[in-house]
C-alpha positions as a Markdown table, in Angstrom:
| # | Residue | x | y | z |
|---|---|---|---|---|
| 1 | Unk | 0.0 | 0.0 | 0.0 |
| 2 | Unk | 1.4 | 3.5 | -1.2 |
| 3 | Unk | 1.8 | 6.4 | 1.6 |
| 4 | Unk | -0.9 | 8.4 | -0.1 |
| 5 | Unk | -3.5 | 5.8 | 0.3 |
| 6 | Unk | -7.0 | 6.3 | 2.7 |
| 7 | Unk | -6.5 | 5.0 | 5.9 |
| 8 | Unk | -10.0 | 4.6 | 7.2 |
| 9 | Unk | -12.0 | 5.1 | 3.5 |
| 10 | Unk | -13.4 | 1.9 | 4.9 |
| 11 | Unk | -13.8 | 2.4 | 8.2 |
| 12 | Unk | -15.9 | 0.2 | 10.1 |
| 13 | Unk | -17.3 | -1.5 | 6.7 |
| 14 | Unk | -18.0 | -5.1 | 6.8 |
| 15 | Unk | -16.5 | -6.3 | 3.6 |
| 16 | Unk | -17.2 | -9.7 | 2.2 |
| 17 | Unk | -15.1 | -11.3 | -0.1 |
| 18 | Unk | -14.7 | -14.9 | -2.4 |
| 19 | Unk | -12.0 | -16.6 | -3.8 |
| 20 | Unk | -10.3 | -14.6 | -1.2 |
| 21 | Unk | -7.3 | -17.0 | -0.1 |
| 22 | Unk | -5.1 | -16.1 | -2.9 |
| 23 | Unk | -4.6 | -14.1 | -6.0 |
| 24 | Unk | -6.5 | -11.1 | -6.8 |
| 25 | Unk | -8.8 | -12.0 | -3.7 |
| 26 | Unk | -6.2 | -12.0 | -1.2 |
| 27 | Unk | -4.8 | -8.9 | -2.2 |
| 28 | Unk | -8.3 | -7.0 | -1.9 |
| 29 | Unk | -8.8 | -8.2 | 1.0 |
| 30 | Unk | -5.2 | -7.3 | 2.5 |
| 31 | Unk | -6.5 | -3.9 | 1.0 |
| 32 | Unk | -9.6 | -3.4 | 2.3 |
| 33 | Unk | -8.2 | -4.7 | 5.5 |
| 34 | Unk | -5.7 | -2.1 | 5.3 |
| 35 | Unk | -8.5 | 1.0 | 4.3 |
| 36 | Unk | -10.2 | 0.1 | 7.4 |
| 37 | Unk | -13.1 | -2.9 | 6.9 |
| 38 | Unk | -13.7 | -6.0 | 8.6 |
| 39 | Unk | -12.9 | -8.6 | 5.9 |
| 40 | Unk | -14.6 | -11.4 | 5.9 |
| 41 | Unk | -12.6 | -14.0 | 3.4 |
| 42 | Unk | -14.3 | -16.7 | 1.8 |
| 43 | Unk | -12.8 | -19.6 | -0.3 |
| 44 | Unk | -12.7 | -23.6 | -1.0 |
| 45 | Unk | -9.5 | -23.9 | 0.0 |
| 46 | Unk | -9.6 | -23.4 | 4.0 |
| 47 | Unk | -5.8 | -23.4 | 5.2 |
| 48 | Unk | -4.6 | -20.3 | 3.0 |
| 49 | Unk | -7.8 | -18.5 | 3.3 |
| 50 | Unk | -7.9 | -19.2 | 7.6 |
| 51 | Unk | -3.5 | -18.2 | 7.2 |
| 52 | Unk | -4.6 | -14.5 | 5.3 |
| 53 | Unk | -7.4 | -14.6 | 8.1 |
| 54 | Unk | -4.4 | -14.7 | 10.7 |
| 55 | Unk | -2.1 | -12.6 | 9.2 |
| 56 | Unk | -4.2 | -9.7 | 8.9 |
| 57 | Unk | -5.6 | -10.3 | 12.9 |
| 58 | Unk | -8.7 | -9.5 | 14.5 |
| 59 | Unk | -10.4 | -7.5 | 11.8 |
| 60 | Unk | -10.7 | -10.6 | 9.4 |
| 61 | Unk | -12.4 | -14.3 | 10.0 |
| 62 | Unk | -12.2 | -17.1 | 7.0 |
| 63 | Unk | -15.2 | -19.3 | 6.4 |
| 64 | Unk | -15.5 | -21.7 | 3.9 |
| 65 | Unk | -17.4 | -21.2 | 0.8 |
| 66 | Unk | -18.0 | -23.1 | -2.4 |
| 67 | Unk | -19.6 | -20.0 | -4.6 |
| 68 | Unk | -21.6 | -22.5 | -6.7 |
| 69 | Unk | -23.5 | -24.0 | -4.1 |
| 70 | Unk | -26.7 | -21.6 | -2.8 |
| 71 | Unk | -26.7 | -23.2 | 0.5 |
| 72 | Unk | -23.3 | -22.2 | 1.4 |
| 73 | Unk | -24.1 | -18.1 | 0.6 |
| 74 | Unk | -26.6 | -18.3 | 2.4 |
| 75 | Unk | -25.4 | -20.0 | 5.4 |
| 76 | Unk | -22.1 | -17.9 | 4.7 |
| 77 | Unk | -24.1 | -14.3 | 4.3 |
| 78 | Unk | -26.6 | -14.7 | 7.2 |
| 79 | Unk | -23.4 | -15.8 | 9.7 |
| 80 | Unk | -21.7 | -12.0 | 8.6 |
| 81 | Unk | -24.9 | -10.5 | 9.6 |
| 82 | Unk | -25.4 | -12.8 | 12.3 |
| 83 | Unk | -22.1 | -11.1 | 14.0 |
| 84 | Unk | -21.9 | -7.7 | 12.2 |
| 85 | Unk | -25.3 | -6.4 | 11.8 |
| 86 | Unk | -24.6 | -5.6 | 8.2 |
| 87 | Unk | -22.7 | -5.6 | 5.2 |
| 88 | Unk | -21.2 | -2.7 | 3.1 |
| 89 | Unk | -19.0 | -4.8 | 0.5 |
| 90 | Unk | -19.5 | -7.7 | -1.5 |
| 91 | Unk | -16.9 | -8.4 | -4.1 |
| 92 | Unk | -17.4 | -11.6 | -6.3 |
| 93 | Unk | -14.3 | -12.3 | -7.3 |
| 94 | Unk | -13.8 | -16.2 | -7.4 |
| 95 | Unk | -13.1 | -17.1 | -11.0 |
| 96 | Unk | -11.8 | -20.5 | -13.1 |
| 97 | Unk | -10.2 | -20.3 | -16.6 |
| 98 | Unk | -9.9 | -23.2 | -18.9 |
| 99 | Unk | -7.4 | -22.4 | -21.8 |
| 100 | Unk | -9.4 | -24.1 | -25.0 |
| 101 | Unk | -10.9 | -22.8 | -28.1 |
| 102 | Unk | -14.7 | -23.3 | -28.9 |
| 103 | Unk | -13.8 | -26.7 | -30.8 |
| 104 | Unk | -11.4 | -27.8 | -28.0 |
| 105 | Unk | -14.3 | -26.7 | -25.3 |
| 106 | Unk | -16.1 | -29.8 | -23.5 |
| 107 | Unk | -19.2 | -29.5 | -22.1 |
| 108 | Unk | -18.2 | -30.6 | -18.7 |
| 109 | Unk | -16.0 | -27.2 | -18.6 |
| 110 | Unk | -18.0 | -25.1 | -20.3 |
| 111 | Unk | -20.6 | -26.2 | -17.4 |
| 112 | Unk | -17.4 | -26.0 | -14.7 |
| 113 | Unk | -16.6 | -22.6 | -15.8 |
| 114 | Unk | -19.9 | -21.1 | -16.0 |
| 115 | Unk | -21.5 | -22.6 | -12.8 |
| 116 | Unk | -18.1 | -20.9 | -10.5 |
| 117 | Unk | -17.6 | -17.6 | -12.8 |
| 118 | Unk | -21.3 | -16.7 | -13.5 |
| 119 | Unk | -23.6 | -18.7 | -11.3 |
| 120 | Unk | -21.5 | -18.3 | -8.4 |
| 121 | Unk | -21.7 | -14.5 | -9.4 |
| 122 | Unk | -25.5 | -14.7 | -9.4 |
| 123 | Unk | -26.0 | -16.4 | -6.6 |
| 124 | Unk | -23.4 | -13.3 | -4.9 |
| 125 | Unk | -25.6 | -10.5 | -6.0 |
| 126 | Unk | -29.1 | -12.4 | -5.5 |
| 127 | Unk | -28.1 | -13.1 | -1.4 |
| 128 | Unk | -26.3 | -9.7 | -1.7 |
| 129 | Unk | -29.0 | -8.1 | -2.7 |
| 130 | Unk | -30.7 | -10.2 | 0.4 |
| 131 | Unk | -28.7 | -8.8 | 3.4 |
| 132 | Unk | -28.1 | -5.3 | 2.1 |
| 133 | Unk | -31.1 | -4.2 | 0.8 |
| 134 | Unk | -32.7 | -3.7 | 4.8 |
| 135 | Unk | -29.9 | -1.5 | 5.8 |
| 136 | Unk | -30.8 | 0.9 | 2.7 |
| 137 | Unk | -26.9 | 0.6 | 1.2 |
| 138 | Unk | -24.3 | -1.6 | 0.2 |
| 139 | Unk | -21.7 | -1.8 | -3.1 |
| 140 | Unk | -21.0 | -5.1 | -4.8 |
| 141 | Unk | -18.3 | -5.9 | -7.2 |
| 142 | Unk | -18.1 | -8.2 | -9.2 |
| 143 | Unk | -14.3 | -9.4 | -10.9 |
| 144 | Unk | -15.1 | -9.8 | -15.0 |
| 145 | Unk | -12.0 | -9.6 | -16.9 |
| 146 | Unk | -11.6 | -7.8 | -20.8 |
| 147 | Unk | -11.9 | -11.1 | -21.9 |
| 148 | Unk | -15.9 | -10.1 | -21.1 |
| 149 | Unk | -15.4 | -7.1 | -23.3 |
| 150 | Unk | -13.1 | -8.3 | -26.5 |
| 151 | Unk | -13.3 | -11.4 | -28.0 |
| 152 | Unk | -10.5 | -13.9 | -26.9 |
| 153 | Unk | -10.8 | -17.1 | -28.8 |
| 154 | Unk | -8.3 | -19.3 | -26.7 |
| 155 | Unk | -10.9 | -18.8 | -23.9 |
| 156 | Unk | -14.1 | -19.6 | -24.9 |
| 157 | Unk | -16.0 | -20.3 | -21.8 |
| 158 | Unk | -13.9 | -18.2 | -20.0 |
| 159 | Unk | -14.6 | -15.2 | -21.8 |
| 160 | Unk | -18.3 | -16.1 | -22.3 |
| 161 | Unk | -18.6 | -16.5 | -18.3 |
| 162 | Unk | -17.1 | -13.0 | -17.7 |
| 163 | Unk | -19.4 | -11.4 | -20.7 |
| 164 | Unk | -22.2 | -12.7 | -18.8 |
| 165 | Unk | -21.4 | -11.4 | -15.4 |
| 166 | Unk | -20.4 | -8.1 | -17.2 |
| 167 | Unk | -24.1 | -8.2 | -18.4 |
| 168 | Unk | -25.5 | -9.0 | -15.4 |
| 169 | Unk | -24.1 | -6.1 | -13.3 |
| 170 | Unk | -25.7 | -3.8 | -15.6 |
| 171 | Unk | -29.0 | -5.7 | -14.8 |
| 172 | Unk | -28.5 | -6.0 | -11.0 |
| 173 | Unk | -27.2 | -2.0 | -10.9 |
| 174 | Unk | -30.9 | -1.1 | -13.1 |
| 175 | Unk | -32.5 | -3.7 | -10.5 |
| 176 | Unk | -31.4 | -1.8 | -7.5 |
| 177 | Unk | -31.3 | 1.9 | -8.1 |
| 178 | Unk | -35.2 | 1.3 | -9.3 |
| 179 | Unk | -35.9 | 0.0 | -6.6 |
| 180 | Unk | -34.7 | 2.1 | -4.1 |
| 181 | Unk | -32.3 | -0.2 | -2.2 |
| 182 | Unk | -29.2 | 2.1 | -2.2 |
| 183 | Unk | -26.8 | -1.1 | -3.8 |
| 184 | Unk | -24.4 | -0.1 | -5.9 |
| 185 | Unk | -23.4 | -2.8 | -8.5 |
| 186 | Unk | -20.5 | -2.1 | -10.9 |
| 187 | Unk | -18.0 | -4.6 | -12.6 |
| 188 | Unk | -13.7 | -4.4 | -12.9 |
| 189 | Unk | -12.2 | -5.6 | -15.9 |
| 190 | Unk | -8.6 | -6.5 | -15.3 |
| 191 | Unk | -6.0 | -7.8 | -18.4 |
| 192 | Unk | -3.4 | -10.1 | -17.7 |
| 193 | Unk | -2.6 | -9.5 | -14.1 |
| 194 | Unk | 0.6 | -11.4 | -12.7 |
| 195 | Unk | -1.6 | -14.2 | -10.8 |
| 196 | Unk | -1.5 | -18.3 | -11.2 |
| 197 | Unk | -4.3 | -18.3 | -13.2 |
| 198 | Unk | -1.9 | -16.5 | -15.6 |
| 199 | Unk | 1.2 | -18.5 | -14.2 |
| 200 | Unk | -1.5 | -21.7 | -15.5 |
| 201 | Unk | -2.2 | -20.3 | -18.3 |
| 202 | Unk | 1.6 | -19.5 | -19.6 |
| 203 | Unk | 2.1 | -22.9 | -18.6 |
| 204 | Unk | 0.1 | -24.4 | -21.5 |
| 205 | Unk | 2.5 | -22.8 | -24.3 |
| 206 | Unk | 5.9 | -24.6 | -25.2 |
| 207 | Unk | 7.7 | -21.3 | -23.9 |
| 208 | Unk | 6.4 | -20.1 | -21.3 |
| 209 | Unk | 8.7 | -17.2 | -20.7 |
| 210 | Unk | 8.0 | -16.3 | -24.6 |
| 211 | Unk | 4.4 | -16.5 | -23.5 |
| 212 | Unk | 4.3 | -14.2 | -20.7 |
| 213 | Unk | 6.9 | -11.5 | -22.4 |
| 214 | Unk | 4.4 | -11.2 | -25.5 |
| 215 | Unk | 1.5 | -10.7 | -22.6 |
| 216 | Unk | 3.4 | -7.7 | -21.8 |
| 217 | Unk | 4.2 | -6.7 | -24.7 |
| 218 | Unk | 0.5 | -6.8 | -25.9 |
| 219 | Unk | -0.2 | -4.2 | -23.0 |
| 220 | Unk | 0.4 | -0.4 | -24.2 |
| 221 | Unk | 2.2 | 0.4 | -20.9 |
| 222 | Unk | 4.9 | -2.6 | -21.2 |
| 223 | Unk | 4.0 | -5.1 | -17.9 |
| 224 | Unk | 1.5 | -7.2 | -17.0 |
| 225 | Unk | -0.9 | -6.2 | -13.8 |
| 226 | Unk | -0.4 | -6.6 | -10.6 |
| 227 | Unk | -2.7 | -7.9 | -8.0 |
| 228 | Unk | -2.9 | -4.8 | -6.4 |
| 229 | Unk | -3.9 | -2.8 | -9.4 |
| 230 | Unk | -6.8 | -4.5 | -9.3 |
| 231 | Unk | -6.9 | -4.1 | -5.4 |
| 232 | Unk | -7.0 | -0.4 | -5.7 |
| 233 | Unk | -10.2 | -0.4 | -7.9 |
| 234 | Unk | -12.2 | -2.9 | -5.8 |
| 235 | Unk | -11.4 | -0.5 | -2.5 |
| 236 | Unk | -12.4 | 2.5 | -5.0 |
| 237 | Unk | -15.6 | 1.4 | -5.6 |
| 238 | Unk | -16.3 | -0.5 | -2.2 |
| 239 | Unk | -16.0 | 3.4 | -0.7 |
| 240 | Unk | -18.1 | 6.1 | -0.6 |
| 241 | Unk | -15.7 | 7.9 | -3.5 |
| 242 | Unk | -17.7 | 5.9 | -5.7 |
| 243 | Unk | -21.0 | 6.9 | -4.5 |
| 244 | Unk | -22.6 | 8.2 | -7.8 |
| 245 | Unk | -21.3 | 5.3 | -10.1 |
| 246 | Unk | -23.4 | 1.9 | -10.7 |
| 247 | Unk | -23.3 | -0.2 | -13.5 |
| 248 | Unk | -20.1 | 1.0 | -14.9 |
| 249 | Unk | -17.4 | -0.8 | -16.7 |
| 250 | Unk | -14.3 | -0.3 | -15.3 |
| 251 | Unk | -11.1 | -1.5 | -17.1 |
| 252 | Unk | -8.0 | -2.5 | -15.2 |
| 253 | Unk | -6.0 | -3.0 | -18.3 |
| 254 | Unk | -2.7 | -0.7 | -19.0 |
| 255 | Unk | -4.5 | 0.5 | -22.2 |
| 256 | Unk | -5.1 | -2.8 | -23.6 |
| 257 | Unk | -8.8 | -1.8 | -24.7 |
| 258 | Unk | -7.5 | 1.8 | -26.2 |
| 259 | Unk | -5.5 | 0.5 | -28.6 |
């Protein structure tokens, strides 16, 4: 975290957070943490997600969370409210990629990657929606990626996954400011960002130093993201800075999409 960054934006917000034990998660949450919020890290995989939970002290908790599984957001939602009376963050941000084109694409992953990367953001917004709307405010944010805004054809379900969850914040933003529920709903669309899923999906090539050096050099300002890049634009629009945007499509990309 830079010097010049907020101490307490997110002071005594209750942030909630998935695929939180690593990657892009982990580092919003160390974020978040350090703005100010409870965080409240979520993940499959329990011993890296209860170690962040540790290393950031008594201002986190880890519980386990499958995001495709309704019974789980729900048990996992009403157990935040159940100790902190509310809920100001949400940020959906588990993800899978499969690195295949549309003819290589089984239906078993195109099903895999579409029940974690859109269902599980659905089911995020819908039990969102849930706990926050009472308390008359609450942001969500939900992780897409620009392979939701350009077409990338060695990721077919990938890409089609985060096109519909790019689609559906527009839809749950619309939802909300109609009705009157003070939820903010906006979606981050982050290029390569130097993460395993990228480290997985370098791995695939022959090369895979070639592999990541053309990533960068694809990317107008020369490097691949970093986690927190992305970081800095979840706590953006988790705070009260961001109180007159919904809906929006925000780009974490070096210039990627400009060019």
């Amino acid at each position: 975290m830079s010097s010049s960054t907020p101490l307490n934006r997110l002071e005594n917000k209750v942030a909630f957070l998935t695929g939180a034990a690593s990657g892009l998660g982990a580092a919003s949450a160390r974020r978040l943490h350090q703005e100010g919020a409870f965080v409240v890290i979520t993940d499959r995989n329990a011993a890296p997600g209860e170690a962040l939970a540790a290393e950031l002290g008594e201002r986190a908790a880890f519980l386990a969370l499958d995001v495709t599984k309704e019974e789980q957001w729900m048990a996992a939602l009403d157990a935040t409210i159940a100790r902190h009376g509310r809920l100001d963050v949400l940020v959906n941000n588990a993800g899978v990629g499969v690195v295949a084109d549309i003819e290589e694409t089984t239906l078993e992953q195109w099903r895999f990657v579409h029940a974690v990367n859109t269902e599980g953001v659905f089911l995020g917004c819908k039990h969102g929606i849930r706990v926050m709307k009472g308390q008359g405010s609450g942001s969500i944010v939900n992780v897409s990626s620009v392979a939701g805004l350009t077409g990338t054809p060695t990721l077919a379900a990938y890409s089609s996954s985060k096109g519909a969850v790019r689609a559906l914040t527009r839809t749950v933003a619309i939802h909300c400011a109609r009705k009157g529920y003070g939820i903010r709903c906006n979606s981050i669309h982050p290029v390569f960002i130097d993460t395993p899923m990228v480290d997985a999906m370098v791995g695939t090539s022959k090369d895979p130093e070639k592999a990541r050096a053309n990533l960068a050099r694809s990317i107008p300002l020369g490097r691949l993201g970093v986690a927190d890049d992305v970081a800095a634009a979840v706590a953006y629009l988790g705070s009260a800075d961001a109180a007159f945007l919904t809906g929006i499509e925000l780009p974490i990309d070096g210039g990627f999409l400009a060019q």
